[in-house]
Legacy VTK file of the C-alpha trace (Angstrom):
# vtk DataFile Version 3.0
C-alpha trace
ASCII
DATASET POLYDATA
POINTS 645 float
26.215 -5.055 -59.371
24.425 -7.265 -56.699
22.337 -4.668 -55.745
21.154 -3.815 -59.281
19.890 -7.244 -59.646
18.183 -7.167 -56.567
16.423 -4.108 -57.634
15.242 -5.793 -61.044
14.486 -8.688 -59.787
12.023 -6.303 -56.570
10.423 -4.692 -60.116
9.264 -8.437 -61.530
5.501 -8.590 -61.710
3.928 -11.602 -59.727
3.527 -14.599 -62.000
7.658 -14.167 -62.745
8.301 -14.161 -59.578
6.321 -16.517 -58.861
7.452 -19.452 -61.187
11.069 -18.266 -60.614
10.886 -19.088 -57.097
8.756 -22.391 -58.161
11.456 -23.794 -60.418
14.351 -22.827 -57.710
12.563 -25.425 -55.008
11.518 -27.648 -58.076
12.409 -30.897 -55.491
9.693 -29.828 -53.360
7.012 -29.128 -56.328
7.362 -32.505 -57.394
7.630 -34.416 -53.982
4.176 -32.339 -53.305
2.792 -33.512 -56.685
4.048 -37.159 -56.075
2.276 -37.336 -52.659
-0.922 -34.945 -54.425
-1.479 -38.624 -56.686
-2.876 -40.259 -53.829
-5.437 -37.809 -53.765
-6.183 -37.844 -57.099
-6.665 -41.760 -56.832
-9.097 -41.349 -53.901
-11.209 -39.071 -56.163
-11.173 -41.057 -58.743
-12.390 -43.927 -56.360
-15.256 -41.952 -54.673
-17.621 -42.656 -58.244
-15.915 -45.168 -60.280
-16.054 -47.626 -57.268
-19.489 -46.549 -55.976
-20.581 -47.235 -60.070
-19.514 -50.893 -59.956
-20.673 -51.458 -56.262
-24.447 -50.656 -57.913
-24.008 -51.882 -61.582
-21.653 -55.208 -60.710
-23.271 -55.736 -56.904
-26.091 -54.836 -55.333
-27.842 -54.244 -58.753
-27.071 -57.640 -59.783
-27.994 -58.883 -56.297
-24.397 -59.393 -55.555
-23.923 -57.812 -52.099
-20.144 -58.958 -51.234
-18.937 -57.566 -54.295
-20.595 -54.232 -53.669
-18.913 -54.661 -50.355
-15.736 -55.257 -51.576
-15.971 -52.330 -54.239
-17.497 -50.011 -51.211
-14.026 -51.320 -49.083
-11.815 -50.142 -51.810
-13.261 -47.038 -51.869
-12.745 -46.777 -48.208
-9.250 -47.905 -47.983
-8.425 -45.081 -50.705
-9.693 -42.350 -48.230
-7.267 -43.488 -45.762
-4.213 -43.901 -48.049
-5.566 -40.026 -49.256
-5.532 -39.170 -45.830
-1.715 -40.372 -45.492
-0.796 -38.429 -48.377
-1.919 -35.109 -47.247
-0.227 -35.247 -44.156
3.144 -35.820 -46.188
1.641 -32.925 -48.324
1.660 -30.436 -45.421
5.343 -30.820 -44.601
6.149 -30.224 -48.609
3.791 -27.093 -47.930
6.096 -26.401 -45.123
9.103 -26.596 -47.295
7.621 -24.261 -49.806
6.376 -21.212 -47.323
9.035 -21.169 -44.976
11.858 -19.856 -47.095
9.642 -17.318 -49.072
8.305 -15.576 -45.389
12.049 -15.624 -44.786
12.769 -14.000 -47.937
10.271 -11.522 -47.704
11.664 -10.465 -43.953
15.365 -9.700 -45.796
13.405 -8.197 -48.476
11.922 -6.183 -45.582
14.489 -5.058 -43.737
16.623 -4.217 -46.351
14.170 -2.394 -47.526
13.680 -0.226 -43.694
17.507 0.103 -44.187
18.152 1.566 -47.214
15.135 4.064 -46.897
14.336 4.434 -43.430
10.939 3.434 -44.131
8.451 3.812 -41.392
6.463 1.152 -41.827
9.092 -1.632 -41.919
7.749 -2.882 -38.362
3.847 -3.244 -39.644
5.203 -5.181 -42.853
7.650 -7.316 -40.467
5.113 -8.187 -37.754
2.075 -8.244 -39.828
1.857 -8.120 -43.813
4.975 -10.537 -43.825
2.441 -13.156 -41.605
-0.607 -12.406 -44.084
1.868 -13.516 -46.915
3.043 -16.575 -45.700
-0.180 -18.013 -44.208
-2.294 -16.812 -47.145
0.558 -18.151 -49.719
0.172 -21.664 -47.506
-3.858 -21.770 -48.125
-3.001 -20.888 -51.709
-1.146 -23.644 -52.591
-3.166 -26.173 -50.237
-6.482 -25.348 -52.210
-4.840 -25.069 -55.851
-3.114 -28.539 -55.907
-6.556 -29.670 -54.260
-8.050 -28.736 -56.952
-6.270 -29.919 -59.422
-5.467 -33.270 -58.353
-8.998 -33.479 -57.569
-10.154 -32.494 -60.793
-7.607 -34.708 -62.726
-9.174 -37.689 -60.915
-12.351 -36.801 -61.673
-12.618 -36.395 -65.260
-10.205 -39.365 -65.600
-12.914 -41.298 -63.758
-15.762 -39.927 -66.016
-14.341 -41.040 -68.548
-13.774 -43.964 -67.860
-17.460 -45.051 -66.549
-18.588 -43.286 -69.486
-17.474 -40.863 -72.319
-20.730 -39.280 -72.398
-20.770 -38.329 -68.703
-17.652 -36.433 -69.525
-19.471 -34.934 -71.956
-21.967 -33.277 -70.436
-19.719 -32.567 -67.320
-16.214 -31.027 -68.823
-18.060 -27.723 -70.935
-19.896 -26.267 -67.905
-16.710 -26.895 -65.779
-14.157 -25.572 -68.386
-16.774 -22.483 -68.794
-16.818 -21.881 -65.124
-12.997 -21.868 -64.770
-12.433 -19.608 -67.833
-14.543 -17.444 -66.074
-13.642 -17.575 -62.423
-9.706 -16.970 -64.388
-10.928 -13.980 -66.331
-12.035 -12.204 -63.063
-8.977 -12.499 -60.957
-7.050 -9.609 -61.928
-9.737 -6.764 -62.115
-11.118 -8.314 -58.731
-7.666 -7.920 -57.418
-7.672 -4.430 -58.584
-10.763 -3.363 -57.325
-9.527 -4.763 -53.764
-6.771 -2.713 -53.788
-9.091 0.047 -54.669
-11.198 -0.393 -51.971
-8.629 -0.696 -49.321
-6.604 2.207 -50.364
-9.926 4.080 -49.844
-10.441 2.488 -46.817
-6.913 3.446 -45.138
-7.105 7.335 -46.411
-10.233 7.723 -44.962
-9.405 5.992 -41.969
-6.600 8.447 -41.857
-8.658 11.235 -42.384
-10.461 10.595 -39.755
-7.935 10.071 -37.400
-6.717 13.679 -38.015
-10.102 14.791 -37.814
-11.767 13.458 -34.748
-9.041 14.609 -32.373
-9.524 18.075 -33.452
-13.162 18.595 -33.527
-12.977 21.265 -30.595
-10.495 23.715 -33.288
-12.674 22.421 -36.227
-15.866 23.953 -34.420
-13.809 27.001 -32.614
-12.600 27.783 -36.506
-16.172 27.130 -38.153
-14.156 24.727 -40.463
-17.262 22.164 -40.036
-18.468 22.673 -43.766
-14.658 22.006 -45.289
-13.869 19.346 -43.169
-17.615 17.653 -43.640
-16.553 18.373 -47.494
-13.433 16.908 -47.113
-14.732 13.397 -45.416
-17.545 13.262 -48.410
-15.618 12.923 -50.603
-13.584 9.991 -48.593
-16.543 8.536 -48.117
-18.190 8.848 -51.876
-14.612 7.527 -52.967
-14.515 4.086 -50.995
-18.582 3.745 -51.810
-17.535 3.749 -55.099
-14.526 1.204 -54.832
-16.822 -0.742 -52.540
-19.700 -1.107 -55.706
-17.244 -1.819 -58.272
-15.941 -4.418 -55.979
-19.243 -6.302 -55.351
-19.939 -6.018 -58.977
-16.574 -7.976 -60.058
-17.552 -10.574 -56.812
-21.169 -11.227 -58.720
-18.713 -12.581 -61.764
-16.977 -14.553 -59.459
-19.986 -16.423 -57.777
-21.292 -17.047 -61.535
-18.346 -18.514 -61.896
-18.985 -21.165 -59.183
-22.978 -21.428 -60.766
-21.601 -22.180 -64.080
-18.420 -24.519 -63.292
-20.319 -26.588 -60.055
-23.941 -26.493 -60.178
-24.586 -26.558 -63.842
-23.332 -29.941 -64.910
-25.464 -31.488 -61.680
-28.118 -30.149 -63.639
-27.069 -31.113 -66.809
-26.969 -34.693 -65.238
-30.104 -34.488 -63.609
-31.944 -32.945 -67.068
-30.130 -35.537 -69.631
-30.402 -38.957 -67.313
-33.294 -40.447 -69.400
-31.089 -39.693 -72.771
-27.685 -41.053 -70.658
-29.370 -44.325 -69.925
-31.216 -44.706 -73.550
-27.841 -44.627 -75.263
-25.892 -47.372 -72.851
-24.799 -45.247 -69.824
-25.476 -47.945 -67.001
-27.231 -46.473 -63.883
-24.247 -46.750 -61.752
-22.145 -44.954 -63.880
-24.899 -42.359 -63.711
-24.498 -42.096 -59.798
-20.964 -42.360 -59.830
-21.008 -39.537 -62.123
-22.852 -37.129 -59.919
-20.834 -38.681 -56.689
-17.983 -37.088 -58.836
-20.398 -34.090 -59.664
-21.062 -33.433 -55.861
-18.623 -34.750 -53.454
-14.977 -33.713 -55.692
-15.736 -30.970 -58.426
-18.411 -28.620 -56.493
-16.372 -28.400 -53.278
-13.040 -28.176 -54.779
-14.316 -25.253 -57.355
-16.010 -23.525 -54.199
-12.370 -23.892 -52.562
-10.656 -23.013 -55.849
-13.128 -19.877 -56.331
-13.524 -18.399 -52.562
-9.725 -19.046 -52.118
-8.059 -18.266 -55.144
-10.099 -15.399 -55.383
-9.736 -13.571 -51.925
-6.994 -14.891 -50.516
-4.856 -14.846 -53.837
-6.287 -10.916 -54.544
-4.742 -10.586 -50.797
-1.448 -12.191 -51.456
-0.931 -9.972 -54.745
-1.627 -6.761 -52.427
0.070 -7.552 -49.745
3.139 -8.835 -51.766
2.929 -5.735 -54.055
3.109 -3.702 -51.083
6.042 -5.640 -49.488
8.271 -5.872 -52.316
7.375 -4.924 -56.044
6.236 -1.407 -54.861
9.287 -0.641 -52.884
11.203 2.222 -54.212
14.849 1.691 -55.755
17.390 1.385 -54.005
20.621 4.120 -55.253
22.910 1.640 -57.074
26.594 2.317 -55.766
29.194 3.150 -57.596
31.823 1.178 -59.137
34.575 3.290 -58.671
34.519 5.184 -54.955
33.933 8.647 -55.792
32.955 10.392 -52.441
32.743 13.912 -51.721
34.842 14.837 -49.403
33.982 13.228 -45.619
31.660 10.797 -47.347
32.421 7.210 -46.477
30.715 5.003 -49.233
28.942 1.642 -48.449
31.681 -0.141 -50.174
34.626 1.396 -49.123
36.170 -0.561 -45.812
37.305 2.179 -42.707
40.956 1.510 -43.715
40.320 3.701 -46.580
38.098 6.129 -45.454
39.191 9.744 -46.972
41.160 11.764 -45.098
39.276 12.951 -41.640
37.861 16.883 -41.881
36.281 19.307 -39.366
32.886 18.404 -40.669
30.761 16.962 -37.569
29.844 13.486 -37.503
26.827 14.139 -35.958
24.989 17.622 -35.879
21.453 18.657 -34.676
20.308 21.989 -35.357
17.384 23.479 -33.333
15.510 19.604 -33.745
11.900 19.125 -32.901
9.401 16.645 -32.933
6.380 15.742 -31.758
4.135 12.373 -31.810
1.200 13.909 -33.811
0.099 17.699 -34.535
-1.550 18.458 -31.113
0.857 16.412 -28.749
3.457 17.979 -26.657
7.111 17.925 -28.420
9.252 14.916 -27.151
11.849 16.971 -28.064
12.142 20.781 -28.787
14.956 23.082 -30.490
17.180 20.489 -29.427
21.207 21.574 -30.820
23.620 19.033 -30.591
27.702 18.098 -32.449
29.551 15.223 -31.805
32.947 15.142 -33.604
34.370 12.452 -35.252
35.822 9.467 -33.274
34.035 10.576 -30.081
31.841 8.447 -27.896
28.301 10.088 -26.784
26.382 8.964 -23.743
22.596 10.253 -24.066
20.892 9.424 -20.437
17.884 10.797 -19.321
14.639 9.409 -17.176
12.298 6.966 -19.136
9.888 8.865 -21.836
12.298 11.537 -22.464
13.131 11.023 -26.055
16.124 9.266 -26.109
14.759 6.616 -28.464
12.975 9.247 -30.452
16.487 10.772 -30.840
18.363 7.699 -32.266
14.916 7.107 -34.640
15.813 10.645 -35.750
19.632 10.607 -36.243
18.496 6.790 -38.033
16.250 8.310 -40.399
13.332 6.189 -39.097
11.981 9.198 -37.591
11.193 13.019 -39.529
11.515 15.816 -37.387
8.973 18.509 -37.393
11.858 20.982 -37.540
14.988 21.336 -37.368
18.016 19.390 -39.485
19.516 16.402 -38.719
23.165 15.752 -40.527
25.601 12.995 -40.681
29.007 13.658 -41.744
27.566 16.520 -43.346
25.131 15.194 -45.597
20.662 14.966 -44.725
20.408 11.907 -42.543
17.566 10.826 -44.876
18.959 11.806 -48.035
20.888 9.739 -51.086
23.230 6.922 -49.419
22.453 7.692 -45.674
22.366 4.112 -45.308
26.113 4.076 -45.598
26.369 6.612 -43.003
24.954 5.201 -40.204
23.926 2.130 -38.519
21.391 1.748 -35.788
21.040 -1.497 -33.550
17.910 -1.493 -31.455
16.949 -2.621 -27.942
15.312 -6.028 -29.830
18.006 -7.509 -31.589
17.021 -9.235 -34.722
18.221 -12.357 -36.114
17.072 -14.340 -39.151
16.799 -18.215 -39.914
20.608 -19.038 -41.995
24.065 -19.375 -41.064
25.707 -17.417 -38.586
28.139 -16.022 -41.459
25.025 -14.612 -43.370
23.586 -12.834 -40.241
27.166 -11.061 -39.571
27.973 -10.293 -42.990
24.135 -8.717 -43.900
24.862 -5.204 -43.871
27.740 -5.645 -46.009
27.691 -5.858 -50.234
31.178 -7.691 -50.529
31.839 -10.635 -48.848
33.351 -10.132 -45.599
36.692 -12.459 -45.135
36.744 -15.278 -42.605
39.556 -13.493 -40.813
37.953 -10.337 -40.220
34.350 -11.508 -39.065
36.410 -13.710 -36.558
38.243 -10.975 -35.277
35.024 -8.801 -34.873
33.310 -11.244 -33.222
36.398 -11.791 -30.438
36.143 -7.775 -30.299
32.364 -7.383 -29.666
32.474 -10.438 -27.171
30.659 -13.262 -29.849
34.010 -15.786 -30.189
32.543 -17.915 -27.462
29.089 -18.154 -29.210
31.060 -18.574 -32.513
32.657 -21.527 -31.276
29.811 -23.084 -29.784
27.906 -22.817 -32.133
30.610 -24.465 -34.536
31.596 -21.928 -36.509
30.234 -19.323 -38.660
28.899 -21.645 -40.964
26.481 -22.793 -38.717
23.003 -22.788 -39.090
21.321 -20.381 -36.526
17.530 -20.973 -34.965
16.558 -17.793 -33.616
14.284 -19.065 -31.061
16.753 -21.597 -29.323
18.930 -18.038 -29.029
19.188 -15.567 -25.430
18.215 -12.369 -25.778
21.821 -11.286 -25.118
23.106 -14.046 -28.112
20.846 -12.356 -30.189
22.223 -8.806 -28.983
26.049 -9.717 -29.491
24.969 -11.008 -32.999
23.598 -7.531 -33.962
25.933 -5.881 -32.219
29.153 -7.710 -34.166
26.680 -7.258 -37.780
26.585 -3.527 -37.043
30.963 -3.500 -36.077
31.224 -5.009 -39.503
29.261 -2.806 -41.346
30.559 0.564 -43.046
28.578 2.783 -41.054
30.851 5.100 -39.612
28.179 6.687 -37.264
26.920 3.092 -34.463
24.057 4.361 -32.608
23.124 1.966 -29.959
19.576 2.264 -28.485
19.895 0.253 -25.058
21.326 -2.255 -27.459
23.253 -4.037 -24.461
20.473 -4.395 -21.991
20.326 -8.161 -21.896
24.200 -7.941 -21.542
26.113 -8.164 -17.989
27.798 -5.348 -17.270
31.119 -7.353 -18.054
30.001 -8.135 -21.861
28.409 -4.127 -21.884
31.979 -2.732 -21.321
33.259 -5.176 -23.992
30.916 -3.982 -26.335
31.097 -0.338 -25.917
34.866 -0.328 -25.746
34.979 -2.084 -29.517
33.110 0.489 -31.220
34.470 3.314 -29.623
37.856 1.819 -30.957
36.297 1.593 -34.612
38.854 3.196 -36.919
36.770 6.629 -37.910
33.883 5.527 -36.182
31.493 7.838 -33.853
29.495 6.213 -31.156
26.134 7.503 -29.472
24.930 4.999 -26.987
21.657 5.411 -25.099
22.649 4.752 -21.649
20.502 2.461 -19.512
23.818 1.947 -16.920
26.179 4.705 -15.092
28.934 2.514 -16.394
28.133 3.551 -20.101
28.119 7.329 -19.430
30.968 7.533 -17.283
33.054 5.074 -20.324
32.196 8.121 -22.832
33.846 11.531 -23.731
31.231 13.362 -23.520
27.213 12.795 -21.675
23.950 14.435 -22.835
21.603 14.647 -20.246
17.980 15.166 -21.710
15.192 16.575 -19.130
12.731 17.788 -21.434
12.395 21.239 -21.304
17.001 21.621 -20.943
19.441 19.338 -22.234
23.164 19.489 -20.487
26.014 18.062 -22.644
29.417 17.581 -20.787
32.272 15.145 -18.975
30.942 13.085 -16.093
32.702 14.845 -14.021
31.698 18.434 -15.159
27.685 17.396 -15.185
27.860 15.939 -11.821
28.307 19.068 -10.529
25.966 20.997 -12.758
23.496 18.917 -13.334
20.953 17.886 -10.281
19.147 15.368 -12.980
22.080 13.457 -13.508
23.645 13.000 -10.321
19.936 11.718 -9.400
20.478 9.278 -12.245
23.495 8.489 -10.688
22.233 7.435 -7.729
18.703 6.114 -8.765
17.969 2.423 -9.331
19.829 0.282 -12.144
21.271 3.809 -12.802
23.015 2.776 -9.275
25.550 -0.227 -10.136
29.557 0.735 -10.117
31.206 1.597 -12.666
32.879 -0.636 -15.406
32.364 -4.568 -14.590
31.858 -3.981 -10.453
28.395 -4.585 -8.860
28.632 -2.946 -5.571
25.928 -3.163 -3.203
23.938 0.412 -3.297
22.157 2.670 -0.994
20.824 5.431 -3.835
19.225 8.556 -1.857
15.859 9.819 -2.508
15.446 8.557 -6.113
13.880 10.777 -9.032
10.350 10.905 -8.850
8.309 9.587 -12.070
5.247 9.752 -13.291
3.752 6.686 -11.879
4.657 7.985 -8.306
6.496 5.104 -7.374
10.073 5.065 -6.375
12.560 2.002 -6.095
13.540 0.978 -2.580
16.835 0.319 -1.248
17.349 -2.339 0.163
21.086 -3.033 2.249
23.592 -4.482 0.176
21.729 -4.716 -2.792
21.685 -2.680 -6.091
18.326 -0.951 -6.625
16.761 -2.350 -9.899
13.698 -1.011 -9.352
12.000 -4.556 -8.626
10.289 -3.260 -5.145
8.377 -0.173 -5.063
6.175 1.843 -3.219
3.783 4.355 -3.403
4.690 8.200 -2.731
2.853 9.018 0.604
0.884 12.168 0.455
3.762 14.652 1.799
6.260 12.857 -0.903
7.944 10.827 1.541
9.560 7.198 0.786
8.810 4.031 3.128
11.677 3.501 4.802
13.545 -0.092 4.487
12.353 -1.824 8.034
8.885 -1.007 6.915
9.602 -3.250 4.126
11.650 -5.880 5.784
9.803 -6.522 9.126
6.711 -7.238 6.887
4.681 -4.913 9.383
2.379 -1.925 8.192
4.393 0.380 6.614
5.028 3.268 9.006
3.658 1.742 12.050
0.412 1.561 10.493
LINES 1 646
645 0 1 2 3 4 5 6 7 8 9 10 11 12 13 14 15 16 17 18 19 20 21 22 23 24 25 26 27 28 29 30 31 32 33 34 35 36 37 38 39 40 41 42 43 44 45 46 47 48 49 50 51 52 53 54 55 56 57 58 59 60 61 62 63 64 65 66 67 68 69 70 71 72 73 74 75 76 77 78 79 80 81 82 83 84 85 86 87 88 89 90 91 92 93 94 95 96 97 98 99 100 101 102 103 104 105 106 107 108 109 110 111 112 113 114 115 116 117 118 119 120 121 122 123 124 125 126 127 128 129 130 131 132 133 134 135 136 137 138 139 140 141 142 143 144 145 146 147 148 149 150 151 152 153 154 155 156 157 158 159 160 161 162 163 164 165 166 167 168 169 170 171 172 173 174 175 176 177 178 179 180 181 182 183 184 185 186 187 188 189 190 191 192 193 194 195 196 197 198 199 200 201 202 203 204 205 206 207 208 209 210 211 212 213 214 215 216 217 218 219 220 221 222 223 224 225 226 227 228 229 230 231 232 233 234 235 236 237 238 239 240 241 242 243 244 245 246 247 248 249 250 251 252 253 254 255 256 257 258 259 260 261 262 263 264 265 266 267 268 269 270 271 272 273 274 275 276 277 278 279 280 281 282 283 284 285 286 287 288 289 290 291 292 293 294 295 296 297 298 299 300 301 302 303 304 305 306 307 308 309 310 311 312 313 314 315 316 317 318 319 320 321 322 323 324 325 326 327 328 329 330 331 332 333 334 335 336 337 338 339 340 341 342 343 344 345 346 347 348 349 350 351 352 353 354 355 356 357 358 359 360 361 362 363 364 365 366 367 368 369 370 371 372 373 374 375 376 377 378 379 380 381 382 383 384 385 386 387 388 389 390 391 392 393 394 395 396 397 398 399 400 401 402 403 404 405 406 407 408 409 410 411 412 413 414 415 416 417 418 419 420 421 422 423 424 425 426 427 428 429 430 431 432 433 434 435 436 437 438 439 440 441 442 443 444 445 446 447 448 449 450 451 452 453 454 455 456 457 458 459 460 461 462 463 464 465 466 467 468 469 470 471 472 473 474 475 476 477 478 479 480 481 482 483 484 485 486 487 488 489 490 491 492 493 494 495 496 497 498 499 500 501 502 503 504 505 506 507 508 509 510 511 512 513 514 515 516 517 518 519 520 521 522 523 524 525 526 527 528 529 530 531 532 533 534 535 536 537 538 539 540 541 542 543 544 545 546 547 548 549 550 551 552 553 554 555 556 557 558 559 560 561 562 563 564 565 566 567 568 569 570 571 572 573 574 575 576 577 578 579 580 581 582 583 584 585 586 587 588 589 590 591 592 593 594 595 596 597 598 599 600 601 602 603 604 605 606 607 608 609 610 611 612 613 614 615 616 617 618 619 620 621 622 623 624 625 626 627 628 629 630 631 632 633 634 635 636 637 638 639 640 641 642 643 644
């Protein structure tokens, strides 16, 4: 199974995964290598021809040869400094692809488990990865190359030097090696003890008024001690492994320039010219020393990072359930691999159900939502409307599994939103549509495990309103750059991913908003058409709630759910909405001009103004005067004081 492989392949330790994805972009290793030799011919410049510019120039009063030998090492720091530009583009080459991996490793990962830190690993720890992975490979082939040339050139000026140089060097590296994975360890230590006492603390400190009122101060000083004693701890061990780690550096760089320095007279008694002697600690000083302190302070922060942060985007990640060969549902189950034309036979069970739902943003916080009961049916379209900061979004990160309510139960089709293949079950497509570097075909197809036929993807995309992209574009074989994308492209490419999928249950969160009301309709209208699917839109347009069966209106403290019609006349909040703002454009594809009346007051105490024959959209504002009164439009449009003042 596909998905079995990727699973094996997330459970890989490092240095697997690490040469596997090496010898897969082999053409770049070596066209990095090829263009590394220049470097490693500059190094080996910098003391063999600063040797024969003393022993075969000045030394033998010969200054235009010393010249010539002091040119050549110059024009081999500019033919190094060629190479490494052509070595940053093969870096480029390398990193690219594996931060783009890592984002489908990512959200895969957020979709299969609803995990709650997908956006932190996304926007951050993905970023850490591919710039640390970058320095990684800059300073490694540095050193290297820059070794290579090196020794080759102590060598060659004299055996001895190499000699004296190679055992302290070799010793240092053996060293510097030996410390990498308990250092690594011991950073993972500490910051694991860093973020649970940072956590503590943040439950903590915005309770210390209960933890006094309770005379909890002894437990909870207690409970922080032994936070505190635990990172100490992780902190010492740390520093202790980082001592190892600067002997490295000691015994690798600055011992053989003091081996140099202590066996010169010996060196020069047994035929070791005194050029060769400064060429040797040229090589000593200006190539090995740096490029170990690189190698060292690199390697060993920034690769202890990469392991962390790579651990904690990908090997850690829990398994995914395998599916099924053979589709084996319970009843009203629709598997991730079965298509909606053979879905099992539709039962009462509710596609959506809410029972008595709360949740709050953190223990002391007033619930954004609160024994909220709610059942959609199969096959119906649900509008959920409501002012901003209501919990509408909360809602769909609830019935997604992003969120956990703090009670209640959330099912879909019968079966815990969060529990064993509730990916299959659902699909949610956000406000901020994403869309990865590849081919249009492998952004459509993502959310599917079998490949989805040309035919059908086509015809998806004409439903959802993408065919004119698609053709555009060229085709879905062409190659997509996010950036050169609208934000309603990128919405209609999410939007068309999420039609394709299995999901039976399509929650969009304000997923049209960069859409014209024109391409909204569209949009809506395919889904609710799904065969067996169930539709919950969060409404950020009239048009959307008067296109669905049914409307929940959510005011905080009561939530109405009815026809258009029927809430209209029961509910003051949404025939507000109706008449408020962007909440104000006609219904369907029309944009008639709108004159709202007294719009819903929010919490900023600003209102939108009307203004004739346009649709509010809340662009112009004003103030609420002190008896709650709106400026009237000629105080805006004559540009005087408003009221007269």
């Amino acid at each position: 199974m596909k998905r079995s492989t990727q699973v094996t392949s997330a459970k890989a330790g490092p240095y697997r995964r690490g040469v596997r994805f090496l010898r897969r972009r082999w053409p770049v290793v070596v066209r990095l290598a090829l263009w590394s030799v220049l470097e490693t011919g500059q190094t080996f410049l910098t003391g063999y021809a600063l040797a024969h510019a003393l022993d075969d120039g000045f030394l033998d009063g010969q200054e235009a040869v010393g010249l010539g030998w002091l040119g050549a090492a110059a024009l081999g720091v500019l033919v190094a400094a060629y190479g490494t530009g052509r070595v940053y583009r093969a870096v480029a080459d390398l990193v690219e692809p594996l931060r783009d991996s890592l984002v489908r490793q990512v959200v895969g990962r957020g979709l299969r488990e609803a995990d709650g830190a997908a956006v932190s690993r996304l926007t951050q720890q993905v970023e850490i990865a591919r710039d640390t992975f970058a320095g990684l490979v800059m300073v490694s082939r540095s050193f290297v190359f820059t070794a290579v040339g090196a020794l080759v050139g102590l060598f060659s000026l004299d055996p001895l030097l190499l000699l004296v140089v190679a055992p302290p060097l070799l010793a240092g590296i053996g060293l510097f090696v030996a410390t990498l994975r308990p250092l690594a360890r011991r950073q993972e230590e500490f910051l694991v003890a860093d973020e649970e006492l940072a956590g503590q603390l943040g439950v903590v400190a915005p309770g210390l008024r209960d933890v006094a009122a309770a005379g909890a101060e002894q437990d909870v000083a207690e409970d922080l001690d032994r936070g505190v004693a635990t990172e100490y701890a992780a902190a010492g061990a740390l520093a202790r492994w980082g001592i190892l780690r600067t002997a490295s550096l000691a015994v690798g760089g600055q011992l053989p320039l003091v081996l140099l320095l202590a066996a010169g007279p010996w060196l020069l008694d047994n035929g070791v010219t005194p050029g060769a002697l400064v060429g040797a600690l040229a090589y000593v000083t200006q190539a090995l020393l740096p490029a170990l302190h690189n190698l060292v302070h690199g390697l060993g922060a920034s690769g202890s990072r990469l392991a962390i942060v790579l651990r904690r985007l990908v090997w850690d990640a829990p398994e995914a359930p395998e599916v099924p060969d053979a589709p084996e549902a319970p009843e009203g189950e629709t598997r991730e691999h079965q298509a909606p034309d053979h879905a099992p036979t539709p039962t009462p069970t509710p596609a959506l159900r809410l029972s008595s739902l709360t949740f709050a943003y953190g223990p002391h916080a007033e619930p954004v939502l609160k024994d909220l009961d709610l059942t959609v049916a199969p096959g119906e379209h649900l509008a959920v409307v409501g002012p901003s900061g209501i919990g509408k979004s909360t809602m769909a990160g609830i019935v997604a599994g992003l969120l956990e309510p703090d009670a209640g139960d959330v099912r879909v089709d019968g079966f815990p939103v969060r529990g064993a293949g509730a990916v299959g079950r659902r699909v949610l497509i956000p406000q901020e549509a994403y869309v990865f570097t590849g081919t249009l075909r492998d952004n459509l197809s993502y959310l599917r495990e079998d490949p989805v036929p040309e035919r059908e993807l086509l015809a998806a995309a004409d439903a959802v309103g993408l065919a004119p992209l698609v053709e555009r574009l060229g085709g879905p074989d062409a190659e997509l750059a996010p950036g050169e994308l609208s934000a309603g492209e990128r919405q209609l490419i999410a939007l068309t991913r999420a039609y394709l999928s299995y999901a039976p249950l399509a929650i969009l969160d304000e997923a049209t908003c960069h859409l014209d009301p024109v391409a909204e309709s569209r949009a809506e209208r395919a889904f609710a058409a799904r065969p067996g699917g169930t539709l919950v839109v969060i409404a950020h347009r009239i048009s959307s709630a008067r296109r669905a069966d049914r409307v929940l209106v959510m005011d905080g403290a009561h939530a109405l759910c009815g026809r258009h019609d029927e809430l209209m006349e029961r509910s003051p909040l949404y025939r507000d909405l109706n008449g408020a703002g962007e909440w104000g454009a006609a219904p369907d594809d029309e944009v008639a001009a709108s004159h709202p009346p007294l719009s819903l007051r929010d919490p900023y105490r600003v209102d939108p103004v009307p203004r004739p024959g346009l649709p509010g959209d809340r662009g112009h504002v004003v103030a609420h005067r002190s008896v709650g009164q709106m400026e009237t439009v000629g105080d805006l449009g004559d540009r005087r004081a408003p009221g007269g003042e």
